[in-house]
C-alpha positions in Angstrom: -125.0 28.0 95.4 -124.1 27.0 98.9 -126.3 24.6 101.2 -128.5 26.4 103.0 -129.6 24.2 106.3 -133.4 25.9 106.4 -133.9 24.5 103.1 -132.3 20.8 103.3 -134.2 20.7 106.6 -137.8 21.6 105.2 -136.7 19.2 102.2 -136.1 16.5 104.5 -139.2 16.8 106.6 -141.6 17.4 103.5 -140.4 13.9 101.6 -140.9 11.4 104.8 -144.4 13.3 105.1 -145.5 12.6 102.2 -144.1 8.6 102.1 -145.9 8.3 105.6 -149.0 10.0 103.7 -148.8 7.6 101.0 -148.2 4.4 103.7 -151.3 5.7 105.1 -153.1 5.6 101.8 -152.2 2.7 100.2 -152.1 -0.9 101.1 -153.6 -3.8 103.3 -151.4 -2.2 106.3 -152.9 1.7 105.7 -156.5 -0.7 106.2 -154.9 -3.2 109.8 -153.7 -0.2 111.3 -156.6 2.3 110.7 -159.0 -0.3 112.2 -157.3 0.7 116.0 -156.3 3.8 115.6 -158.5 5.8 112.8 -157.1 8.8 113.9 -153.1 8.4 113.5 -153.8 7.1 109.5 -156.0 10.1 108.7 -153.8 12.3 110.7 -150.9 10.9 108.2 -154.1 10.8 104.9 -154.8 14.0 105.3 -152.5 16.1 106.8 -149.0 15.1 105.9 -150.1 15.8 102.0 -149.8 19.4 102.6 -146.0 18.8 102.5 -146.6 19.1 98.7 -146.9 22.9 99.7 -143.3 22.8 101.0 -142.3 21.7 98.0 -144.0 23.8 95.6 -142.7 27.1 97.7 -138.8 25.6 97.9 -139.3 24.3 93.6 -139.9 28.1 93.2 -137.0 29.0 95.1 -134.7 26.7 93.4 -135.9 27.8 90.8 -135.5 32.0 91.0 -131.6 31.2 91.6 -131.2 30.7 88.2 -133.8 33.1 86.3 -133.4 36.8 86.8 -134.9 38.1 83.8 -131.5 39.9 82.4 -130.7 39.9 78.3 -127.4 37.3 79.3 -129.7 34.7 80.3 -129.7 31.6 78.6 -132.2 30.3 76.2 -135.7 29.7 77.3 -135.6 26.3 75.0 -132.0 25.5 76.4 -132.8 26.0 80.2 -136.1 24.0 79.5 -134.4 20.9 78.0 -132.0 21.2 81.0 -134.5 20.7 83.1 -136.4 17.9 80.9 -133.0 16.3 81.3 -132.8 16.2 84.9 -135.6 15.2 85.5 -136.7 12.5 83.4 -133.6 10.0 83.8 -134.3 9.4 86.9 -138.3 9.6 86.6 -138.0 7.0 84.0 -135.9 4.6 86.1 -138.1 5.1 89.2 -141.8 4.1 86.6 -140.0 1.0 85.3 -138.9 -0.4 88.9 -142.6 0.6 89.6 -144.4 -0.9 86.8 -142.2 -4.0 86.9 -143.3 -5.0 90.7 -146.8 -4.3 90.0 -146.6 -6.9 87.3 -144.5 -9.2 89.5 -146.6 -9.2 92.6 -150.4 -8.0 91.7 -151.2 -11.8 91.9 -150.4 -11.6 95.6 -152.3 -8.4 96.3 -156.2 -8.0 96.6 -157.8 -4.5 96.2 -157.6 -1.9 93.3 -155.3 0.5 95.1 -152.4 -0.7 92.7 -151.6 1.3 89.4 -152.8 0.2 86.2 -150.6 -1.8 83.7 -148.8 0.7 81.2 -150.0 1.4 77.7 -148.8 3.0 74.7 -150.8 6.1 75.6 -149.7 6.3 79.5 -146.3 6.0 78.3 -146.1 8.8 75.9 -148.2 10.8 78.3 -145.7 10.0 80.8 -142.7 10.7 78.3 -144.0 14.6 77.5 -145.0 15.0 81.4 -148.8 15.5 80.3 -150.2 12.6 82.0 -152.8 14.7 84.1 -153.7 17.2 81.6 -154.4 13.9 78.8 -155.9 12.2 81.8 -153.6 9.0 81.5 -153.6 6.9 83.9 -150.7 7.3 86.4 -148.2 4.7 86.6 -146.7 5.9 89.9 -148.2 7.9 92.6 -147.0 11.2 93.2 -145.9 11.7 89.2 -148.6 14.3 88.8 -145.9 16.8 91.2 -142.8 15.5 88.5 -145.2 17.2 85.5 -146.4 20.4 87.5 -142.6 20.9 88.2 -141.9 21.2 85.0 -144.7 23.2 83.8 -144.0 25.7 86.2 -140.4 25.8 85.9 -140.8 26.3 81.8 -143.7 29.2 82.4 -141.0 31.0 84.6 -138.9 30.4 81.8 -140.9 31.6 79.5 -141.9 34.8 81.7 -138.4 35.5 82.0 -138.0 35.5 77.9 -141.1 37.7 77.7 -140.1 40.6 80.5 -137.2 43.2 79.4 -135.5 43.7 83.2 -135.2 42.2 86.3 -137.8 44.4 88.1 -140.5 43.7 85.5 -139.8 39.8 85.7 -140.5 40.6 89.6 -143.7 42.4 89.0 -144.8 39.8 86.6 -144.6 36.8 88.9 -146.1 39.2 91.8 -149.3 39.8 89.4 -149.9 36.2 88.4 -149.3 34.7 92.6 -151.9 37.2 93.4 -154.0 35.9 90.2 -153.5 32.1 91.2 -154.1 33.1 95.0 -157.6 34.5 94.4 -158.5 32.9 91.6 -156.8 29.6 90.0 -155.8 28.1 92.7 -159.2 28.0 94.5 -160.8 26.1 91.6 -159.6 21.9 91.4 -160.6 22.1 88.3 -157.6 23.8 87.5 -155.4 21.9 89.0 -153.8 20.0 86.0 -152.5 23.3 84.9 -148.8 24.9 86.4 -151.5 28.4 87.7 -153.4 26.3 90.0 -150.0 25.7 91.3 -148.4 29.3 91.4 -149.8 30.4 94.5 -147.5 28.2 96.4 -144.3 28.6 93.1 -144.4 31.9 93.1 -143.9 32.6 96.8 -140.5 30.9 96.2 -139.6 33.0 93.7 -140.6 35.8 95.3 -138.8 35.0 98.3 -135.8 34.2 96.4 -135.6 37.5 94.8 -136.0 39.4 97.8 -132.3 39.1 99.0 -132.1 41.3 95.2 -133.2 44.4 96.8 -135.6 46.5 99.1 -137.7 46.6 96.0 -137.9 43.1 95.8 -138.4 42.9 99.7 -141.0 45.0 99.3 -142.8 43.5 96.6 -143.0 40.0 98.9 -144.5 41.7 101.2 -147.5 43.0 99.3 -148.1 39.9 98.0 -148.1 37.6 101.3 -150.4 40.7 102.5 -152.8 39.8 99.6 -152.0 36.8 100.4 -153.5 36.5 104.1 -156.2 39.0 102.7 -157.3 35.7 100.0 -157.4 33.2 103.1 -160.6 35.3 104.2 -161.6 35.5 100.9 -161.4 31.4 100.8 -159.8 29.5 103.6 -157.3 27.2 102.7 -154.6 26.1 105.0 -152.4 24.9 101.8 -152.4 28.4 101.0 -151.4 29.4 104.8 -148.7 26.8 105.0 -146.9 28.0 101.7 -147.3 31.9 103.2 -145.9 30.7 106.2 -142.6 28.9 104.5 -142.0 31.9 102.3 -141.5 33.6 104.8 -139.1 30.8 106.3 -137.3 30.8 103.5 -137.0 34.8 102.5 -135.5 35.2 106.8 -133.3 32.2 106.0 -131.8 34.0 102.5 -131.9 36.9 104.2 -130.0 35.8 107.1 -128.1 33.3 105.0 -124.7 34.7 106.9 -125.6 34.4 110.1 -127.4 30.7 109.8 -124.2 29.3 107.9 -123.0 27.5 111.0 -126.1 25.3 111.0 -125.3 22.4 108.5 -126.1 18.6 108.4 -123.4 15.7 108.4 -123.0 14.2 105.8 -125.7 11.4 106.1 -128.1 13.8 106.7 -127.1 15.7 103.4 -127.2 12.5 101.8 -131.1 11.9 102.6 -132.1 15.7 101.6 -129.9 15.0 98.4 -131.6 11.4 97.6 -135.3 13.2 98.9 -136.3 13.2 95.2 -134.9 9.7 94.8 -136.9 8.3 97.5 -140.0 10.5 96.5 -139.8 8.4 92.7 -139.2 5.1 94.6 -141.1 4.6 97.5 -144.2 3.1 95.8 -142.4 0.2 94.9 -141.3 -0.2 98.4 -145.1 -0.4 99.7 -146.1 -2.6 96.7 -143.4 -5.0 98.0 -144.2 -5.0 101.9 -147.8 -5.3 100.7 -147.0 -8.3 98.6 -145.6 -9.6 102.1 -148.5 -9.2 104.3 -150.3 -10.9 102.0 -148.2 -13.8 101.3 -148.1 -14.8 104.9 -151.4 -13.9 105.6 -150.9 -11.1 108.3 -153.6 -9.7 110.2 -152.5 -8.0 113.1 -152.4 -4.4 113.6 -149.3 -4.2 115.4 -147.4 -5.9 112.7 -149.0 -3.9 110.2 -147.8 -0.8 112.0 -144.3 -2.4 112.7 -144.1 -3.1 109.0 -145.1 0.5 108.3 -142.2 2.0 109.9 -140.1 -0.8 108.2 -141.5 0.4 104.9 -140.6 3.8 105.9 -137.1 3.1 106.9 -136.5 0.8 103.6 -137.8 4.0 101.9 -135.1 6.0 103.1 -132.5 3.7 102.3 -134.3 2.7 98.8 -134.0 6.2 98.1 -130.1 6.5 98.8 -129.5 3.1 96.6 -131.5 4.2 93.7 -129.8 8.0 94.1 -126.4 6.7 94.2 -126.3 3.9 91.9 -128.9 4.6 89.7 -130.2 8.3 89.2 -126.8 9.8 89.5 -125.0 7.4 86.6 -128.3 7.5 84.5 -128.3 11.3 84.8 -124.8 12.1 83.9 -125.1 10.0 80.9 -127.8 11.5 79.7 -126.3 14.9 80.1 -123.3 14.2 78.9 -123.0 17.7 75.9 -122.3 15.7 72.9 -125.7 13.3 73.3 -128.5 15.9 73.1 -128.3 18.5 70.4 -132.0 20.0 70.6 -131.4 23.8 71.0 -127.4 23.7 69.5 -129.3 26.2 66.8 -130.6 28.4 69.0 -128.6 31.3 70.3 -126.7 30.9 73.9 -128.4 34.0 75.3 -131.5 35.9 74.1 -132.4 39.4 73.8 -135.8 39.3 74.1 -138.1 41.7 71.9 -141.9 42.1 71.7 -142.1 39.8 68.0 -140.4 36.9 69.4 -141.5 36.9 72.4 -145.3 36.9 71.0 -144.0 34.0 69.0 -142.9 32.3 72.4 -146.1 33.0 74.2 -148.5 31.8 71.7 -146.5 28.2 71.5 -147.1 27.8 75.1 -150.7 28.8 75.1 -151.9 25.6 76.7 -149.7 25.2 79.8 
């Protein structure tokens, strides 16, 4: 699939939101600068966390390339494991450099914004991506959005196995964005679950599809209509930012022709491609800065905002590091076909039918 610039760009912007959300959050500098200006941290607090929307709608996007709903598709366990397997190396690396500063420098830190020590049940509900919905402990920020990822990647998936055609697949995912819109999605207490989360997912599907056919264009429509009809219903401006890039992203695949000649260099493409990277990593980098204000006993706002941006910047290049030399070698390792033999059994495509896909659908009950 060819770069599309609309989509590096909002992938960009939407990881340094949320690392500037989390420097505002988190830390002995979030607490120096606040005390002059309030306003610029909560800005950043509570404001720059809607990026998560961005995220969400472009996941769902990503996602759609790959899942059309025809009987050639591959899998549902096989495209499920691939995913697994991309993520995890990576997330693994990124809660071991984590962990491991914590434990290094949490004698230098005061306050209990810092994550708790690992245990044997953190770990495992780390290792199956169930942390929130076992109500471990996080051992990183942000690694709720790694597990909602792949919840709502695998009930695509599955949704894929269990519709016949292309065109039913679309009118599934319509039916439960509209369900998530006005229902799941304006209840917290469903957000451990990957519906809480499909309001924002399915837009990107949606909007991925729509390049399909008028059918599909059609269908989008409806839905953002119900969509802004569900914002009087319950005002929620996550809800209105993720209509509003769905529809960024369904021009921008629409008019994927005529935008072509819009494309970063190749440092640019380098950040967008090591966004994740940096989005695993950047935790560390505040414990560390943190660790520093406190060792030499720093007081001043202006040096706490000064090492704010440094934090931010190290971020950034963190994130390359850790995407170049670590991610990427850990990731092809792990991927390499002969090391993971899960789904060899199962059958390279599937022909779905109304037995086994009842069998399907009652295994995956809980998410």
């Amino acid at each position: 699939m060819k770069r599309s610039f609309v989509i590096d760009l909002l992938k960009l912007l939407a990881a340094q939101l949320i690392v500037l959300h989390h420097l505002s959050a988190y830390g002995p500098m979030a607490e120096a600068v606040h005390s002059v200006w309030p306003s610029l941290v909560e800005h950043f607090y509570l404001d720059a966390r809607l990026a998560v929307q961005v995220f969400l709608v472009i996941g769902g996007f990503l996602a759609a390339q790959s899942i059309t709903g025809r009987s050639d598709q591959q899998h549902p366990v096989t495209l499920i494991q691939r995913r697994y397997l991309r993520l995890m190396p990576g997330f693994l690396l990124a809660l071991c450099w984590v962990t491991s500063l914590v434990w290094l420098l949490h004698p230098l830190i005061s306050g209990d914004w810092l994550v708790q020590a690992p245990s044997l049940h953190s770990m495992l509900a780390h290792l199956s991506l169930l942390q929130s919905v076992l109500d471990a402990p996080a051992l990183s920020v942000g690694v709720w959005y790694v597990a909602a990822d792949f919840q709502l990647y695998a009930l695509l998936v599955l949704m894929a196995y269990w519709f016949k055609s292309s065109r039913a697949l679309s009118l599934g995912v319509a039916a439960l964005t509209v369900a998530s819109m006005w229902g799941f999605n304006r209840y917290e207490s469903w957000d451990n679950w990957a519906v809480y989360f499909f309001a924002a997912y399915g837009l990107g599907v949606l909007a991925a599809w729509s390049q399909r056919s008028s059918f599909d264009q059609l269908l989008l429509g409806a839905v953002l209509l119900l969509g802004e009809e569900s914002l009087w219903a319950a005002p929620r401006v996550r809800l209105a930012l993720a209509l509003l890039v769905a529809l960024v992203v369904a021009y921008a695949s629409l008019n994927a022709q005529r935008l072509s000649r819009y494309q970063f260099n190749r440092y640019g493409s380098l950040l967008v491609d090591s966004a994740y990277a940096m989005f695993l990593t950047h935790f560390g980098v505040i414990v560390i800065f943190s660790a520093g204000w406190e060792y030499w006993q720093l007081s001043s706002p202006i040096a706490a905002l000064c090492l704010c941006g440094l934090a931010w910047i190290t971020s950034m290049a963190a994130g390359v590091v850790f995407h170049l030399k670590a991610e990427m070698p850990f990731t092809r390792w792990v991927n390499q076909p002969e090391r993971w033999r899960l789904a060899s059994w199962l059958p390279a495509t599937w022909e779905p039918t109304h037995t086994a896909s009842a069998v399907w659908m009652s295994g995956s009950a809980k998410r």
